[in-house]
Steps between C-alpha positions, in 0.01 A plus 500: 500500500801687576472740207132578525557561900811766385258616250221540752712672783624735228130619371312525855213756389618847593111529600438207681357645840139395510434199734147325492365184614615240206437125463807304386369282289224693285419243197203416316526162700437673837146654406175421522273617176151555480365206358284735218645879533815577449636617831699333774355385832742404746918494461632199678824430646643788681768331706765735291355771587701803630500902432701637183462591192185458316626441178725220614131320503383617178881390390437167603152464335590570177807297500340198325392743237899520384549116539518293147191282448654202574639582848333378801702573827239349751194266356316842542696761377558475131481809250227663476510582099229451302253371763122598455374816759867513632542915458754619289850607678386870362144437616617447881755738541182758370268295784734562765649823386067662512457324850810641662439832323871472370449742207825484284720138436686281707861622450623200801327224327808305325645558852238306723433206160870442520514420909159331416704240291799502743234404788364204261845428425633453895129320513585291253829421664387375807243282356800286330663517774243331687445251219811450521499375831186308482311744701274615242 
């Protein structure tokens, strides 16, 4: 944890001044699909939400993507590899890259996965520590 915060502090995107409305915790767990078309309906559970930066959110949604098969941090939230009509890593940065009208790549990227898996890691920290004390 140490190292990756020192590594974080020491690569803070030199172009990291837009500020939108983000959700926190944007996973595949916290949408609603249509039950025959493939489009989301609703995005549940927006008690994280805050303003920042937007790819901190698309950051956080990919995350399982990088995660070895076998990992499951919550019940939910295992990787997403190799799952039928889950889009491609490639696939949704092109999705979300056309609806923002971002035309080139997304040079900050490693940045915001990195303090995407330092957030699940402090996350994952305090949910020992409450198992820990029986409070969980």
């Amino acid at each position: 944890m140490n190292e990756l915060s020192a590594w974080l502090m020491s690569n803070l995107p030199a172009d990291d001044q837009e500020v939108t409305l983000v959700h926190g915790d944007f996973r595949v767990d916290n949408l609603v699909f249509h039950p025959t078309e493939a489009r989301v309906l609703a995005v549940l559970d927006w008690e994280l939400s805050t303003t920042g930066q937007p790819l901190a959110d698309l950051a956080y949604f990919l995350m399982p993507h990088y995660w070895p098969l076998g990992l499951n941090i919550l019940s939910s939230m295992g990787s997403l590899k190799g799952i039928e009509g889950i889009p491609t890593v490639d696939d949704l940065i092109s999705v979300y890259r056309r609806c923002r009208g971002i035309p080139s790549t997304l040079p900050s990227l490693n940045f915001y996965l990195a303090l995407s898996l330092f957030k699940m890691a402090g996350i994952a920290q305090v949910l020992v520590a409450l198992a820990c004390m029986g409070n969980l």
